[in-house]
C-alpha positions, 0 to 999 in steps of 0.5 A: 711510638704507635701501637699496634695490634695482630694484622691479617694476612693482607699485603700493602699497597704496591707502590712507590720503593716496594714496587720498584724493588719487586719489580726490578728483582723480578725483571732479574729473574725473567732475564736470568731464566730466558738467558739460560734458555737461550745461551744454556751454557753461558748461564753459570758464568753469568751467576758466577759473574754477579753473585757475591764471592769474597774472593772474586771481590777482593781480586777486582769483582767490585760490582757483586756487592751491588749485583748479588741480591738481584740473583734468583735461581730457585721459582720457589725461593724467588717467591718467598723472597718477594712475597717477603720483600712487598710485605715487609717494604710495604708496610714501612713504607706507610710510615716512611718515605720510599728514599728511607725505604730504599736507604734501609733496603740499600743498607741491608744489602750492603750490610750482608755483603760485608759481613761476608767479607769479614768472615771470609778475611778473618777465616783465613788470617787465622787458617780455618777452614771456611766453605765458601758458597756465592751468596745471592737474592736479597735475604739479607735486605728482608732481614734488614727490613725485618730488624726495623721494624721489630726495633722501630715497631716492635708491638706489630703482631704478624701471624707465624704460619698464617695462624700464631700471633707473634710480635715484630720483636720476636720475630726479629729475634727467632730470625737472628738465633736461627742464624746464629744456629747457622753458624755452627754448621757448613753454611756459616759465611750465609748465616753470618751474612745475614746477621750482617744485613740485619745490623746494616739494618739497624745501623741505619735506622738509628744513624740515618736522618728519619726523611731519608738519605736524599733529603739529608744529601740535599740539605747538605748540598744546600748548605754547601751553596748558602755557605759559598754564596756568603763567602762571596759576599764577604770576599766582595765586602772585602774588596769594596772596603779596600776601594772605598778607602782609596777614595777617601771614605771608610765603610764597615761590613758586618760578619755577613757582609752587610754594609753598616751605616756609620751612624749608629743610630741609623738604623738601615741596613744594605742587604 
């Protein structure tokens, strides 16, 4: 594992997955605040229609764990939110590929809206009492990115406050008690959520191939063919064996389905 020392308050290139997060939550953004300005009183169905809400998915709003972390409300938040989000994802990305980054990212996310699903279920299987807020903007994504890199590179130093050196491990692990302090008050279904994003984080970056989830889909696809072509082939050797008997003449076919001469000693071989 490399080594790394304090960092300045520099923020990485602005390319590839982080540029493509940032800009897309962005985008969001501007299209939520101009919508509100011109349909003024559609505003709060809208954020209602694409933030998350345990109950609203489980009565059929499928598509609020993939649309929630692109809602921003706040200028402020927003900020902080993406500043993070560019920081964090561009400096993964580095030392990954952007198909890791957004894996990890993806994973985050989904990982929170889980977790929220769960409390949600589980509150009221045993009757308790669970103040219910919609969850939106990608704080459980920055948690995820924030776990992998104090896990996968724990000896970073960030400056806390611009000023107090503080290694990625701890930083990771003053996040996660801040939210299990959360948990003892109102917002527990935020707190847990983001306890949720950042084992979806974790989870990833130990389950998922280091070259990124559409390396490993393409390696499988790739197997799924060779092994359908060698099928053929040995289907077609089949065949030619059950021909070439009823001429008489016996031929033999290996476990690939490759012709073998019945000499032994000759060594040619049909590919």
């Amino acid at each position: 594992m490399p080594r790394f020392g304090a960092t300045s308050f520099s923020f990485p290139d602005f390319r590839g997955a982080t540029r493509l997060l940032v800009l897309v939550n962005l985008a969001f953004f501007f299209g939520l605040l101009l919508g509100g300005l011109v349909f003024p009183h559609s505003e709060d169905g809208l954020i209602r229609f694409l933030s998350f809400q345990p109950d609203l998915f489980l009565h059929g709003a499928l598509w609020q764990p993939f649309t929630y972390s692109l809602i921003h409300l706040s200028l402020f938040g927003t900020l902080f939110e993406l500043l993070s989000l560019w920081f964090l994802a561009g400096f993964l990305e580095n030392l990954h590929t952007s198909s890791w980054i957004m894996g990890l990212y993806a994973a985050s996310v989904l990982g929170t809206a889980a977790a929220a699903i769960a409390i949600y279920a589980v509150s009221g299987t045993l009757g308790l009492r669970l103040l219910e807020i919609p969850l939106y903007g990608c704080f459980g994504g920055i948690f995820g990115l924030l776990v992998a890199i104090g896990t996968l590179y724990g000896n970073m130093e960030f400056l806390l406050f611009f000023t107090i050196g503080i290694k990625a491990r701890y930083l990771a692990v003053l996040y996660g008690l801040v939210s299990i302090a959360m948990l003892f008050g109102q917002q527990r279904m935020y707190a847990f959520a983001q306890l949720g994003g950042a084992l979806g984080g974790l989870l990833f970056i130990r389950l998922a191939p280091r070259r990124g989830i559409n390396f490993a889909f393409s390696e499988q696809w790739y197997s799924l063919r060779n092994r359908y072509y060698r099928w053929k082939r040995r289907r077609a050797a089949r065949k030619f064996e059950v021909y070439m008997r009823s001429q008489g003449r016996t031929v033999r076919f290996d476990g690939q389905g490759r012709q073998l001469d019945e000499d032994p000693d000759d060594k040619k071989r049909w590919n």
